[in-house]
C-alpha positions in Angstrom: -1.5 -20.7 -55.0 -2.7 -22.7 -51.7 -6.3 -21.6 -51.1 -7.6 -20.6 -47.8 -9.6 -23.2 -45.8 -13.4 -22.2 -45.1 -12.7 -22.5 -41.2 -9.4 -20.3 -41.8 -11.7 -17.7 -44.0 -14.5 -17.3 -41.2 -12.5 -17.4 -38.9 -10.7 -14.1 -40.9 -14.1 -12.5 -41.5 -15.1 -12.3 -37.9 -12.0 -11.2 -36.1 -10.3 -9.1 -39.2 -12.9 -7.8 -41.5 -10.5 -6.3 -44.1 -8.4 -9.5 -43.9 -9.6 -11.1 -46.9 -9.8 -7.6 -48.6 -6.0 -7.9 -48.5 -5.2 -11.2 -49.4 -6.8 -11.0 -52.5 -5.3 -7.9 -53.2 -1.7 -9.6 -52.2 -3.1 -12.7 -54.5 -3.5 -10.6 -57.5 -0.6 -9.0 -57.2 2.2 -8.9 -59.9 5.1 -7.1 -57.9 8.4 -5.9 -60.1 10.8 -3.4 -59.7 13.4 -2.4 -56.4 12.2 -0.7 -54.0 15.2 1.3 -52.4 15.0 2.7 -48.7 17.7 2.9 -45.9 18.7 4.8 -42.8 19.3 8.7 -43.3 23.0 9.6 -44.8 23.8 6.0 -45.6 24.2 7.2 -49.7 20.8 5.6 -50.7 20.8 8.3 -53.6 24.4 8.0 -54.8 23.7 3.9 -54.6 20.6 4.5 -57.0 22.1 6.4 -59.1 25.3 4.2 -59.8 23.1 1.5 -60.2 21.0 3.2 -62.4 24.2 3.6 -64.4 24.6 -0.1 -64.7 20.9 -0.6 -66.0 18.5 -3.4 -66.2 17.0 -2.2 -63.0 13.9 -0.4 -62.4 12.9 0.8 -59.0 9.2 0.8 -57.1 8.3 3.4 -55.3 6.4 1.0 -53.5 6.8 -1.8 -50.5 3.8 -4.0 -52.1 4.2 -3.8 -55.2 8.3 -4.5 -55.5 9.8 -7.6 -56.3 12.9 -7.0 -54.8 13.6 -4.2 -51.0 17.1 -3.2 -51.0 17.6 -1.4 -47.7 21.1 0.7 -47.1 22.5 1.2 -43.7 26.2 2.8 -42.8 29.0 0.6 -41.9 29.4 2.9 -38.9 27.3 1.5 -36.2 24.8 -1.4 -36.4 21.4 -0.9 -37.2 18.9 -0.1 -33.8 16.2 -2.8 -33.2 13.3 0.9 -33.9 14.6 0.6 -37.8 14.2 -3.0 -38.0 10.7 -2.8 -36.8 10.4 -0.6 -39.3 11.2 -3.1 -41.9 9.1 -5.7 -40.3 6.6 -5.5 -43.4 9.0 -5.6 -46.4 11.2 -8.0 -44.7 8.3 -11.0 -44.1 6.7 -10.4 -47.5 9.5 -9.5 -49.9 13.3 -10.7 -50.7 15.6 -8.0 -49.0 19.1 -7.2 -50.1 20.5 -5.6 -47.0 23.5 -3.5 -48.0 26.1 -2.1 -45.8 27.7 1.2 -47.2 30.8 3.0 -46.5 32.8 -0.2 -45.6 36.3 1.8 -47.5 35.7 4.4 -44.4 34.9 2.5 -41.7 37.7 -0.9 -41.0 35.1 -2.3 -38.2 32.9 -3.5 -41.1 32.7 -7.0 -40.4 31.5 -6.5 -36.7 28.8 -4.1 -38.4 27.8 -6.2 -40.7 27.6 -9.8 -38.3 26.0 -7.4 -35.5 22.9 -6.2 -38.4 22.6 -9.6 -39.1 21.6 -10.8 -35.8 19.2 -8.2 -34.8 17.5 -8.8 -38.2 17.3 -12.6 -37.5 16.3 -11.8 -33.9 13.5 -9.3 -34.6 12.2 -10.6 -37.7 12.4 -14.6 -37.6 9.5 -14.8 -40.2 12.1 -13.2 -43.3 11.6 -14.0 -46.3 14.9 -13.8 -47.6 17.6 -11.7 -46.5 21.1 -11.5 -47.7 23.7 -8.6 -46.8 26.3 -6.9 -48.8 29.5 -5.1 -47.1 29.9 -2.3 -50.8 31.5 1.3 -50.9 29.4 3.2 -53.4 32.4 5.3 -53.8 35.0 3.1 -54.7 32.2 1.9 -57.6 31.9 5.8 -58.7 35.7 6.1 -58.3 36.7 2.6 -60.6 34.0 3.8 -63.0 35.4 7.2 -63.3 39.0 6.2 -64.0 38.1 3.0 -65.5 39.7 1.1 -62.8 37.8 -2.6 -62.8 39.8 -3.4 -59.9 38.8 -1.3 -57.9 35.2 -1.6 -59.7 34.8 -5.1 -58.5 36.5 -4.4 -55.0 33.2 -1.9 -54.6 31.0 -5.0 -54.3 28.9 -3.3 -55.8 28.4 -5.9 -58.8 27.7 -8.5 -56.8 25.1 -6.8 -55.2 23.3 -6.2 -59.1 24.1 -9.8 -59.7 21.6 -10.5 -56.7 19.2 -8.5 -57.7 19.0 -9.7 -61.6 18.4 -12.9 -59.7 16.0 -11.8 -57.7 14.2 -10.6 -60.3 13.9 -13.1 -62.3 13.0 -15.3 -59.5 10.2 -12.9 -58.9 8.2 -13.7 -61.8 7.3 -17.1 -60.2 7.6 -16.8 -56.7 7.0 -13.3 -56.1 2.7 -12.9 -56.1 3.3 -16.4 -53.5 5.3 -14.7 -51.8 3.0 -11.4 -51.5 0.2 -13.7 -51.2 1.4 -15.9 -48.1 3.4 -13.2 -46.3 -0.6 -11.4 -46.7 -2.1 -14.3 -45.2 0.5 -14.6 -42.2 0.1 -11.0 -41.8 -3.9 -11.0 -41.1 -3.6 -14.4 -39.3 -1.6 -12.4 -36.8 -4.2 -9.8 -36.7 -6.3 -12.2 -35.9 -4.9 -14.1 -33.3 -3.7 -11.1 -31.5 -7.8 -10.2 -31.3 -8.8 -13.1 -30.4 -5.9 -13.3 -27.6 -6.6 -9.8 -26.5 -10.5 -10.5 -26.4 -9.9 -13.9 -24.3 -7.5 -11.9 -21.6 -10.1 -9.4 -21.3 -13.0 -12.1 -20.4 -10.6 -13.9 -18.1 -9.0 -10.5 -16.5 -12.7 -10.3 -14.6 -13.2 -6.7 -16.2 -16.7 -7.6 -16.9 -17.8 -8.8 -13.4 -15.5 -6.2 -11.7 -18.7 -4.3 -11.0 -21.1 -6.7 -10.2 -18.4 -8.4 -7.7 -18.4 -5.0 -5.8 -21.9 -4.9 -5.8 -22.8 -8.4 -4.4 -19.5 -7.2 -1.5 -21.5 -4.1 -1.0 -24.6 -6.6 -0.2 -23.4 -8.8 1.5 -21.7 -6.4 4.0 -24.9 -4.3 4.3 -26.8 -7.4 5.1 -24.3 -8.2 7.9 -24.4 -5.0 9.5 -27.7 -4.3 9.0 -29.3 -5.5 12.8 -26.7 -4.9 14.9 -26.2 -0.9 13.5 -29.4 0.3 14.4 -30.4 -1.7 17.4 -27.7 0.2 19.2 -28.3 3.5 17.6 -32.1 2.8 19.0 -31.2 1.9 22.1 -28.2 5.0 22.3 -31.1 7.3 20.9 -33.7 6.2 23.6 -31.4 6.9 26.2 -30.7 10.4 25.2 -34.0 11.1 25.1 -35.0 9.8 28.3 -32.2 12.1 30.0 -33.1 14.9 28.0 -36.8 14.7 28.5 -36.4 14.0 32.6 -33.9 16.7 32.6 -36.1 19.5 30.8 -39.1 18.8 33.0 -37.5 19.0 36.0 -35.9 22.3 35.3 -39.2 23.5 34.2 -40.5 22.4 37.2 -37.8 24.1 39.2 -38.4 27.6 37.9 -41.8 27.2 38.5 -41.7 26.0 41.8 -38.9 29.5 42.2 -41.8 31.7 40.1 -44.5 30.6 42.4 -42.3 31.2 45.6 -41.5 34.8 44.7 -44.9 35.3 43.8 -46.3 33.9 47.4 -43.8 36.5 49.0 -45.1 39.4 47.7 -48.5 38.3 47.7 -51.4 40.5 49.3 -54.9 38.7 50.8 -56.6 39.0 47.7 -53.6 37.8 45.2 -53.3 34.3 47.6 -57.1 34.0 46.9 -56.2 33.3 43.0 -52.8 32.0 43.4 -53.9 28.0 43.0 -56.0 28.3 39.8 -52.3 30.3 38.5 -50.2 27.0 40.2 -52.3 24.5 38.4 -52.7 26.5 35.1 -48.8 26.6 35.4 -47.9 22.9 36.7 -50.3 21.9 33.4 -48.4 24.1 30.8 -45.1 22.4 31.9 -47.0 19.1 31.7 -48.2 19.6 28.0 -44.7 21.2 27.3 -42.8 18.1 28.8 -45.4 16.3 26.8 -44.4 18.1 23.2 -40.9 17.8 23.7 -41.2 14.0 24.4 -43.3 13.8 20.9 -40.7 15.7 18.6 -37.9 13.9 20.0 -39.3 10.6 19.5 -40.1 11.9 15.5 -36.5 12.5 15.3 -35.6 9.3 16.4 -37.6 7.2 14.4 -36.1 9.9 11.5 -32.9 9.0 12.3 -33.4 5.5 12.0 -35.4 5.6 8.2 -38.7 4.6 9.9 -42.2 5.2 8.3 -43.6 8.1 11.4 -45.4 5.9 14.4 -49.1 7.5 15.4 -48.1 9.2 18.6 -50.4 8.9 21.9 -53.0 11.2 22.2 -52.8 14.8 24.0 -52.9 15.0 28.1 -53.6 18.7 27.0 -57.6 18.6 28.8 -56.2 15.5 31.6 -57.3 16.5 35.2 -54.0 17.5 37.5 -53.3 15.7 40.6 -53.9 19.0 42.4 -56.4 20.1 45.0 -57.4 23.1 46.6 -55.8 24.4 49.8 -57.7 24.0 52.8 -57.1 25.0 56.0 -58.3 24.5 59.6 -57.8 27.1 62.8 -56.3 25.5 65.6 -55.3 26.5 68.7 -52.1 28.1 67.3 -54.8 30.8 65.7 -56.4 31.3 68.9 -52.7 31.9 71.2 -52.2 34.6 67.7 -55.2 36.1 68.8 -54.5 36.2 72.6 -51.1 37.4 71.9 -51.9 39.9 69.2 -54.6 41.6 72.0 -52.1 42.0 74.5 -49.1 43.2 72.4 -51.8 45.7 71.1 -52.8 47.0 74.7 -49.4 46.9 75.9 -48.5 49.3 72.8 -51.6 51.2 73.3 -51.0 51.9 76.8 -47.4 52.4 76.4 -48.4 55.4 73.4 -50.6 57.3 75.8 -48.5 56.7 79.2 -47.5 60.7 78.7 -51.0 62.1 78.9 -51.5 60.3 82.5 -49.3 62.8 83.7 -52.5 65.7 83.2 -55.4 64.5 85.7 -57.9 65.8 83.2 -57.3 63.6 80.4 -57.9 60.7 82.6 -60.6 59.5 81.2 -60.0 60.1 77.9 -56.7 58.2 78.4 -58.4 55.3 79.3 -60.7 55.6 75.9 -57.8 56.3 73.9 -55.8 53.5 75.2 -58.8 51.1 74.6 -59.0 52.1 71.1 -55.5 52.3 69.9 -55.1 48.8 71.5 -57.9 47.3 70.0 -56.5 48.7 66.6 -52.9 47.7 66.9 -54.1 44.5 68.2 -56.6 43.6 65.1 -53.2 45.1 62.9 -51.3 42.4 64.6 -53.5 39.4 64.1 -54.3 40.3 60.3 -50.6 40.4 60.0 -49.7 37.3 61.6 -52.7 35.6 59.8 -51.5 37.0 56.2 -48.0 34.8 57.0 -49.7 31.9 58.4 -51.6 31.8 54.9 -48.0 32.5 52.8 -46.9 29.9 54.8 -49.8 27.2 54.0 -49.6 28.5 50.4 -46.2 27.9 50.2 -46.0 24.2 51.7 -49.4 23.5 49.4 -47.6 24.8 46.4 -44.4 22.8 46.8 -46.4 19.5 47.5 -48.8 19.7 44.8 -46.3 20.6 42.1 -44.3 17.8 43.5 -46.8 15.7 43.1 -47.6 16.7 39.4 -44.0 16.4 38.8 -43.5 12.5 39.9 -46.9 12.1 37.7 -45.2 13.5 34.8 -42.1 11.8 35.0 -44.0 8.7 35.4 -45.8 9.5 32.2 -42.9 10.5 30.4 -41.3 7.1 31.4 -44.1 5.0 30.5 -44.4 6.6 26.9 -40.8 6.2 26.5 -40.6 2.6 27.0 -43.5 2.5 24.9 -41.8 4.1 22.3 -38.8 2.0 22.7 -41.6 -1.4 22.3 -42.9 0.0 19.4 -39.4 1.3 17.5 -37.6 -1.7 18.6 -40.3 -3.6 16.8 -40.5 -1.5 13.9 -36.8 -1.9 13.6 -36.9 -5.8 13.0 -40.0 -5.5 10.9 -38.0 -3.0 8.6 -34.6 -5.5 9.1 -36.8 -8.6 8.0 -37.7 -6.1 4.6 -34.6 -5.2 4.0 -32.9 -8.9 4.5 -35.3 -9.9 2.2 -34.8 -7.0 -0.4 -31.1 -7.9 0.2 -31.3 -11.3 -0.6 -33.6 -10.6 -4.0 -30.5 -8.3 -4.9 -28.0 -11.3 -4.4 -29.9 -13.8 -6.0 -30.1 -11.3 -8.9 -26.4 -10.5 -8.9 -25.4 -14.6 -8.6 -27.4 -15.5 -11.6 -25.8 -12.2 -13.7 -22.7 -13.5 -12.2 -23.5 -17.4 -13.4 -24.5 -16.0 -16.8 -21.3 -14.0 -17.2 -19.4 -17.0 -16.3 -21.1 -19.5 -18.9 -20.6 -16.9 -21.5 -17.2 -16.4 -20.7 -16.6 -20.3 -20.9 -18.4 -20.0 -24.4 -16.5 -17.2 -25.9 -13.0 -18.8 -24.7 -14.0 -22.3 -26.1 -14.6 -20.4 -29.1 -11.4 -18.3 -28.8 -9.9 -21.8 -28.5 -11.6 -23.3 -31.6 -10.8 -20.4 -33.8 -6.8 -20.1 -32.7 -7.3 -23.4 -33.3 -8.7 -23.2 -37.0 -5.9 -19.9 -37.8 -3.3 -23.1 -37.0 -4.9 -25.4 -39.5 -5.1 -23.1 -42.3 -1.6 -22.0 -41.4 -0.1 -25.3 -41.6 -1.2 -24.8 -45.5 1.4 -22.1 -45.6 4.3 -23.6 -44.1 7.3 -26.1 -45.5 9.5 -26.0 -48.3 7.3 -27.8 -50.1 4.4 -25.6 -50.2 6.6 -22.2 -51.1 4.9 -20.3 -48.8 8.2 -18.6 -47.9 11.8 -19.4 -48.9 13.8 -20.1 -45.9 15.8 -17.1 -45.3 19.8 -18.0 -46.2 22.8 -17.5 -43.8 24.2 -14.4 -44.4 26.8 -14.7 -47.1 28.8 -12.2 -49.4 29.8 -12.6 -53.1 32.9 -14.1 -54.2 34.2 -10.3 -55.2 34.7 -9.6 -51.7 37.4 -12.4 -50.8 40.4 -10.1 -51.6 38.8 -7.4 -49.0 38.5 -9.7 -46.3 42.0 -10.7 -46.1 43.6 -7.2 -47.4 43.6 -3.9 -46.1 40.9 -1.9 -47.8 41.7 1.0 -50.2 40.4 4.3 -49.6 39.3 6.3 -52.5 40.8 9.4 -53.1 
């Protein structure tokens, strides 16, 4: 038998482990016998049986080891291209005797038999040897029965033992070479469909699928990476500049409205410690203000994945633009004064007017009237000097906290745009990092991806030299003159069947 070729054998051993497992099983093989199979209710039994009968046939209940596959289809419809497949093996390793059944029940034979033909030369080009036989096991039973050798020989069913005595007997030398090369094609086509499947795989990009999405990913971060949060700084420093302005001016507001109601229903004594409670209250909103600026610049450096900046220190203990009230008399206190006397001797007299009417309270009218005037006029003049005060209080108040209020905008602003120097900053310091983190990703990705690439080129010129190898060792196998395979013979019937062809067949009764 041809031997393999060492290239052939390794490259066997690494792409089909069990391949030479098999061919020198197939090489040591001594097949004999028929091995009978056939689509369901096509008389595979009756057909053993008769032939049985005629004897000098024994049958294998085995594919590998038979000589000779006789296969049995009806004569009713052609075979389907799912049985043939089916057949693949015995029909590439072993000499088949196709035999069509039934043809004294069916009058379409012929078509059956040319259509079976061509799907078997279609589907399995690589056959062996296949012949095919139009027989009616029943006319054979029917001629044997009555002794009819007309009939007998009509059957076909002679011709088809006549083919597989010589089968047989060709067996003995050709049938282990046969077994043996139809073994090696077999595992060569194993082969050669891994190595085909492994090379589409490499080329198909499955392997770099991944790392292609990753360097994507990369590259689109690094693109996007300034522009992104530059405006989400600059959106997030706005906010808080409105916010913070906003807030401190409200608080502002109800204190300016707290102090105001506070003034109005103020006694002497209360307006005495009404500014220490102003400037304790314009420098809680101050240090509030203050807070509130401090948090929300912590969530925006959050927001933006920044490493916390130290914030400015506390205005907590700062001295308030804020100074005591202080107040002069002028001439308007003086005309109060003047006024306040009169309106309080005018009243005076007015209150006592009925007692002039009794001559001996005259003089005591006079005192009385001299007293109650005095008193309604110093009532007067405290009076009008307790909403002179309110009304100093009340324009002091609204100045000063004025003024502490533009001095904590002002602050606010300035630490704001300080912020905004510093984040804006911190921003492309962390943009420069991550670029470069970026770029130590990509360079890492590229050279995976250049590996990948240089081993794929290696494992397909590999691919390459071992299809490559499979053909060599193949071309061992092939050509008449090696008897690898017999080349399979037109489809032909024995020389019993001329009378059928031409004449109506017989039915058996």
């Amino acid at each position: 038998m041809t031997p393999l070729s060492e290239d052939m054998k390794s490259v066997l051993r690494r792409w089909n482990s069990s391949a030479l497992d098999e061919i020198d099983r197939a090489r040591g093989s001594r097949p004999a016998g028929v091995h009978l199979t056939g689509t369901a209710g096509s008389g595979k039994s009756e057909l053993r049986r008769e032939l049985s009968r005629l004897g000098g046939i024994e049958f294998s209940d085995s594919v590998a080891d038979a000589a000779v596959v006789m296969i049995v289809v009806d004569a009713s419809a052609p075979v389907g291209r799912v049985e043939v497949e089916q057949w693949r093996a015995a029909l590439e390793s072993t000499p088949v005797v196709f035999v069509v059944n039934k043809i004294d029940v069916h009058r379409h034979w012929r078509e059956i038999v040319s259509a079976d033909s061509d799907v078997v030369a279609e589907c399995v080009p690589r056959a062996v040897e296949c012949t095919f036989h139009p027989i009616s096991v029943r006319l054979a039973r029917t001629g044997r029965e009555s002794g009819d050798t007309a009939m007998s020989a009509e059957s076909g069913l002679g011709a088809v033992a006549d083919r597989l005595g010589a089968l047989l007997l060709e067996a003995t030398a050709l049938g282990s070479q046969r077994k043996y090369a139809a073994a090696v094609q077999d595992c060569a086509s194993g082969a050669r469909a891994s190595i085909v499947a492994r090379a589409r795989a490499v080329t198909g990009g499955g392997d770099t699928a991944e790392l292609r999405a990753r360097r994507a990913e990369l590259v689109g971060e690094r693109e996007n990476l300034g522009g992104d949060r530059r405006a989400l700084l600059h959106n997030r420093i706005q906010r808080v500049r409105v916010e913070s302005l906003h807030v401190a001016a409200e608080d502002f507001r109800a204190l300016v409205a707290e102090a105001k109601a506070t003034i109005d229903g103020a006694g002497r004594a209360e307006l005495t410690h009404l500014p220490v409670h102003v400037a304790e209250s314009a420098r809680g909103a101050r240090n509030r203000a203050d807070a509130a600026l401090t948090a929300r610049l912590r969530t925006v450096q959050t927001d933006l994945g920044l490493t916390p900046i130290p914030a400015e220190s506390s205005v907590a203990d700062d001295p308030l633009d804020i100074g005591e009230p202080s107040r002069r008399r002028g001439i308007e206190d003086l005309v109060m004064i003047v006024v306040g006397a009169s309106a309080g001797v005018g009243l005076g007299r007015l209150v006592v007017s009925p007692m002039a009417l009794v001559p001996a309270w005259a003089v005591a009218n006079t005192v009385i009237a001299l007293v109650l005037g005095g008193a309604l006029a110093w009532w007067i003049t405290r009076s009008r000097a307790l909403v002179a005060d309110r009304a100093h209080l009340r324009g002091w108040m609204q100045e000063s906290l004025a003024r502490v209020k533009s001095s904590v905008e002002q602050r606010l602003l300035s630490r704001i745009l300080d912020a905004e120097s510093m984040l804006a900053s911190a921003v492309a310091t962390a943009d420069r990092d991550a670029v470069a983190r970026i770029d130590v990703a990509l360079a890492e990705v590229d050279a995976e991806l250049r590996r990948l690439a240089d081993h794929r080129s290696a494992l397909l010129s590999a691919c390459d030299r071992d299809l490559s190898a499979l053909e060599r060792g193949l071309e061992r196998f092939r050509g008449p003159d090696r008897g690898a395979f017999v080349p399979r013979e037109p489809v032909h019937f024995s020389a019993a069947h001329a009378e059928p062809f031409d004449e109506p067949v017989r039915r058996s009764q």
